[in-house]
Every structure is written in C-alpha cells, then in structure tokens.
N, C-alpha and C positions, 0 to 999 in steps of 0.2 A: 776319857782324856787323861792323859798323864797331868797330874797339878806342878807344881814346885818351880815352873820357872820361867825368867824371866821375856823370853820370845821364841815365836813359833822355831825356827832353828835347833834350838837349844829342846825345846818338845820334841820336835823329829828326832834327832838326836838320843834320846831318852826313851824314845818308843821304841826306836830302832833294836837299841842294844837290850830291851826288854823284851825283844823277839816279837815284837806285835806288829810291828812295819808300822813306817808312818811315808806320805807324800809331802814334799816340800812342794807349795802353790805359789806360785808368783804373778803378780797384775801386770801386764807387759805391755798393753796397749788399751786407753781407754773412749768412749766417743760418749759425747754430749754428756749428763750429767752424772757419770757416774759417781757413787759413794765414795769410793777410794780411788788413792794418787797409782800413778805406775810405780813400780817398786814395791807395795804392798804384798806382806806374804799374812799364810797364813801354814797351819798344819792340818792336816786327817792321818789321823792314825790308823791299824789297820781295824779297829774296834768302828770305826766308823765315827768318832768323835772329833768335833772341830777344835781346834787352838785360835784362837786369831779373829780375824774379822777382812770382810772383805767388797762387802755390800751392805755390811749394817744389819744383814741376817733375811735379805730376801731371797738369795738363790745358793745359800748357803750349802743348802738339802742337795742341791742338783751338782755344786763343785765335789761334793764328798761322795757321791755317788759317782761320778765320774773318775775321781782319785784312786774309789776301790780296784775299779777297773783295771786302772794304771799298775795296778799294784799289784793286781791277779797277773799279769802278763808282765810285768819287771819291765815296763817298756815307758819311755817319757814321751810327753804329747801336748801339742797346743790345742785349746779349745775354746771356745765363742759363747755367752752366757749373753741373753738380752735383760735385761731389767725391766718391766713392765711401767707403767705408769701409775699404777695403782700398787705394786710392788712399792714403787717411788716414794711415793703419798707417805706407805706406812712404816718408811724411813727417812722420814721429814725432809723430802728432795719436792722440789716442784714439778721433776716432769722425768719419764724415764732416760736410759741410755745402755751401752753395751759395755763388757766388756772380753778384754783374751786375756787366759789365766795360762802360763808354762805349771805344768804336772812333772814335778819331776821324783819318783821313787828314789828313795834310799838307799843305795847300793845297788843300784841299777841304772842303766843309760850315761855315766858319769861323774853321778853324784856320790861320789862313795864316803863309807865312815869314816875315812880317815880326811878328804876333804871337807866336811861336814863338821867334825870334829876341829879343827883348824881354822873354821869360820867363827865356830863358836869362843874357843879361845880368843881366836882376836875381839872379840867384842866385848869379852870379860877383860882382854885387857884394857882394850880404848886404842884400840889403833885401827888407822880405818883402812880398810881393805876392798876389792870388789870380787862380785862372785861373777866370774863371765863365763857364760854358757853358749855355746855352738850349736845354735840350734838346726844345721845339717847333720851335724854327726854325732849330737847331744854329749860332746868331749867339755867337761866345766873344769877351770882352775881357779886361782884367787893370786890376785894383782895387788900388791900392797901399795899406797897412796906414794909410798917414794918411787916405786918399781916403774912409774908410769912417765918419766921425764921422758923416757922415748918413743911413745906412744900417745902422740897429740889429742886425740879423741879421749884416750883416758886419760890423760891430762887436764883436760876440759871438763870433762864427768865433776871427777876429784872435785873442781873449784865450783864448780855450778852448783855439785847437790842433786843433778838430777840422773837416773835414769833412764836405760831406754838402750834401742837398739841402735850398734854400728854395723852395718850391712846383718850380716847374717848371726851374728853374736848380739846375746843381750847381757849388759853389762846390769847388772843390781847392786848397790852399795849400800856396804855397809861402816854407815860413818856411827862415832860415838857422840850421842845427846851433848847439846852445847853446855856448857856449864856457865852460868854468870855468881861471880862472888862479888857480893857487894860488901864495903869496910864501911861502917857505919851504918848505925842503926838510928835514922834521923827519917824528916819527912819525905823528901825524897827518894830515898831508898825504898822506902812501902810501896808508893805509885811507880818505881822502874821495877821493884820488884814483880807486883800484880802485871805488870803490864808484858812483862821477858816471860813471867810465865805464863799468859795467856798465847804467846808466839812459841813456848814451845821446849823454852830452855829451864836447865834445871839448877835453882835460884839457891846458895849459899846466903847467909849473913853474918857477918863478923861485927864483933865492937865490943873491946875487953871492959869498957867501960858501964857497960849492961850487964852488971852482977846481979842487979835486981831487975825491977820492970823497967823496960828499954824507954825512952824519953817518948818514942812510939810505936804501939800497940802493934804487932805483926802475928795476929792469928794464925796465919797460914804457914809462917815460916818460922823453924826454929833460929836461935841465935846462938853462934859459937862464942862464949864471953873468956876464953882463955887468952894465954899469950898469942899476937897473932902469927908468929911464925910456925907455933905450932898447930894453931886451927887450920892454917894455909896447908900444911906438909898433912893433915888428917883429913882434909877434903878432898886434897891431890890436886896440885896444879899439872897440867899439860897443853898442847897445841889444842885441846879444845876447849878450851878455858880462856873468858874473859875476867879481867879482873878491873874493877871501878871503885876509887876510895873517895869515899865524902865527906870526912870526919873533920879537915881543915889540920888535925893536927899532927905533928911531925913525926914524932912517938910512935903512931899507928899509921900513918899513911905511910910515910919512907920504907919501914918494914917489907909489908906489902907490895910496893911496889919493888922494890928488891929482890923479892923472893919470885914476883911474877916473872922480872926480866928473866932470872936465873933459869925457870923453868919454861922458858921460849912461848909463854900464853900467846893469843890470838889478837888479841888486845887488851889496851893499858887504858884506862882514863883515871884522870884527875883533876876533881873538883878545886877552884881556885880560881882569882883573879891571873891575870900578867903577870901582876908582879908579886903574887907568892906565888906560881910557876918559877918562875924566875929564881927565886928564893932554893925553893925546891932542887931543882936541877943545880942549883950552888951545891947546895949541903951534897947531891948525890956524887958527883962528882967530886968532891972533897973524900967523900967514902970509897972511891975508885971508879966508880961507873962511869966507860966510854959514851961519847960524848955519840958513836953511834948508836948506841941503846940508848939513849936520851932521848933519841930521834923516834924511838916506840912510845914513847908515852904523849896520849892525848890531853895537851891541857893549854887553857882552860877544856875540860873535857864536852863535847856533843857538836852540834854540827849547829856553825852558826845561824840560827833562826832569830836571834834576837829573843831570844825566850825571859819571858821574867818571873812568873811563879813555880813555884815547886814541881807543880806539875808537869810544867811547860819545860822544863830543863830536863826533866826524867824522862820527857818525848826526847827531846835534843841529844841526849845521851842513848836510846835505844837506836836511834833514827840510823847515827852515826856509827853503832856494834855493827847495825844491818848490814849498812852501806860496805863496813871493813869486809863483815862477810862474804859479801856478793862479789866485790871487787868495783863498787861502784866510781863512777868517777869523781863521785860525792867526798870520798874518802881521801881528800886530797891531804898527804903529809904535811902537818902542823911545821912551824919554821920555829927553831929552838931558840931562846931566847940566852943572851949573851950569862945571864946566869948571875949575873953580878949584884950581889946582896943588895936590896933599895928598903 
C-alpha cells in the first residue's frame, strides 16, 4: 500500500505515478444491507494492496482481485459482489446484501492522470466537484458544483449529497467535510460539539478567553484561545463551514460573525434572546453590514423546539445546521428584528 495519504484517490494517484498501477473502485449501486453508502471508493494498487474500505473487509479479497484483472487489460468494468450472511455477522451487520463496485484503472478507459490529479487538488483545495463517468463509453470528466446551474440532475446531486446514476453516467461527488466552528467554550458547545461530530462534521472551538482550562472540560477537542479573527482566518472559513457563537459577548461574537458573512459560510447562528439579537444586528449594522446579510444570521439560533437545557438547545442548534443543509422546509428564514437598541 502506498501510506501518506489522505483518500483512496489521492493513493491512486501516488501509485500511479510510482509506476505500480493502482484501480480507482467506486460503490454504485447497493441492495439490502450493505456496509457502505454509494459513492464509497476505495484503492488496489498494482502490488495487490487495499486503500479504503468498502464492506468492512468481507469481500475485500475478491474486489482486489478483480481490480488486478482490470488492470492487466487497461480496461474499466462493472462488477456484482454478494455479502454473505455470515460475512455479515463478522462485520457487525445483521444480515447480508450485494453490492456493484465501477473498476476503473488509472490511465486507462478515461480516467487519466491528469483528471485524477485534478480531483485530487480539488479536494485539497475544498471545492466540491463531481467525478461523472460514462459508463457506455467509460469517457469521466469533473463538474465543478458552480459548473452545474445548467444541468438540473447535477444541480440536484450538488444539494442533496447523494450519488448515483443519471441514465447511463454515474455521477460520484466529491464534496469537502462540513466544518462546524463553535465561539465559545461553554456547556453547550461540548454536547453540539460531541454531537456534529458523531454526524460527521469536523468540529473547531474558539474562545480567547480559555487561556487556561476552558470553564468546560473538551477532551476531544482542541481550543483555539487566540484573537478570534485570527483563529477564524487559520481554520479557514468557506461555503463549507458553519459557524455558531455562544459566548453572549460582543467582543467575540460580533468578530465571528463578521468574518463568517465575509467568507460566504453555510451557516450563521447566534446564541441569544430577541432582544440581544436585536441589540446585535444594531451594533452590526452600525459597523456597515447590510441588512441582507443580517438576514444570514440564525438567532435566537436553533430550531424552535421550545428547548430548555443545555442539551436540548445543542439538539435545537444541530437540528436546524441539518435542516439548512438538506434544504429542509424546517429551515424557514428567521424575520430580522427592527434592530433597535432595548
């Protein structure tokens, strides 16, 4: 196996230019229970070693064996893997299922190094792109998430998240890990933290005021305690980045929330009654922010459940990132409040 990096692509990639060959594997279609989502890739290089995962390591043997194939003959292929039940079992699944894996070789059938290489930058940079493969003529380009306003289906891809085939093209995406930065290091933030990243996302914490031990304990995550425009600008704000301030105070949340609009994040919340919202969106707009970027920031921030402990508000606040995400109809725009000092 090639070590050093961070996803099967970027392994291909590396194998490739190593002169050993590697197969880019893609999960394209799955029934009943299987281990992994569609979209799942993984690598075999041409040494016969896996990157990735793709069944949790039951038919693992049989995908790489098959990929050498591919690779002997420079030719891309769809293929059928069942999962037993007892395969199942001893991948902690209750009961088997199948899957189809695309085999596509490295500089062969379409997939060349320079589009390979191209995939892989985009993902170092954080822009999300898709890899759509022709699986009649096994012809693959890459769709950049703006590229796609003309192109309804991947339009729809882009917003959904998911995967999968439009007639004879499978579209794979690749989007960049959500990022959630939390401002304040309080009890709240611990239980959204734990919780965003049990779902997936990859959890920042800010609070310049945690020079020493934070008011609450966060084993799992570090805390950035410098100034926050520069903790923000070193974690890197972009469209995949939500950003949520709890701290109450103006000094650290205004910041934050400034820097977030500037850099077009995904989402804004802010911890707060009415009427220090209210308050809020005064001062910001006294600092020059339009009163349509006002209209991005969630506050009181979460989705009104009536929530009342700590906990229950860090639900209210996840609930509501979700909901932005999906495009649910949950996600309905907060009504800006006239803004006038009380």
């Amino acid at each position: 196996m090639t070590p050093g990096f961070d996803t099967p692509a970027e392994t291909a990639l590396a194998a490739h230019r190593q002169g050993l060959g590697a197969v880019l594997v893609t999960v394209v279609e799955t029934w009943s229970s299987a281990p992994r989502p569609v979209g799942t890739l993984l690598t075999v290089d041409g040494t016969g070693a896996v990157f990735g995962a793709i069944t949790g390591g039951c038919i693992e043997p049989e995908v790489a064996e098959a990929a050498l194939a591919c690779l002997a003959v420079g030719r891309s292929e769809m293929r059928d893997f069942a999962v037993t039940d007892g395969q199942a079992r001893a991948a902690g699944l209750a009961c088997g299922g199948a899957i189809r894996v695309m085999l596509q070789p490295v500089g062969a059938s379409g997939l060349t190094e320079a589009l390979l290489a191209d995939l892989v930058a985009a993902h170092r940079a954080r822009r999300a792109v898709a890899l759509i493969t022709d699986t009649g003529t096994w012809q693959a380009r890459l769709a950049a998430a703006s590229s796609g306003a003309s192109d309804e289906d991947l339009r729809r891809r882009f917003i959904s998240g998911k995967p999968g085939f439009d007639g004879t093209r499978f579209v794979a995406l690749n989007v960049p890990r959500l990022r959630l930065v939390i401002v304040g290091a309080v009890r709240i933030a611990k239980t959204l933290a734990s919780m965003a990243s049990m779902a997936g996302f990859e959890i920042h914490i800010v609070d310049p005021r945690a020079l020493g031990e934070a008011p609450v304990p966060f084993p799992d995550h570090r805390i950035a305690t410098g100034a926050v425009d520069l903790a923000l600008s070193d974690i890197g704000l972009d469209p995949h980045t939500a950003v949520v301030t709890l701290t109450h105070d103006p000094m650290i949340d205004d910041p934050a929330i400034e820097a977030a609009l500037a850099a077009d994040v995904v989402y804004i919340g802010a911890l707060g009654s009415r009427q220090s919202h209210a308050r809020r969106l005064g001062r910001l707009r006294e600092r020059g922010t339009h009163s349509a970027d006002l209209g991005r920031i969630s506050g009181p921030v979460g989705l009104d459940i009536r929530a009342q402990s700590s906990e229950e508000i860090a639900v209210s606040i996840l609930a509501e990132l979700i909901a932005v995400l999906r495009q649910s109809p949950l996600a309905v725009a907060k009504e800006v409040e006239a803004a006038t000092p009380i």
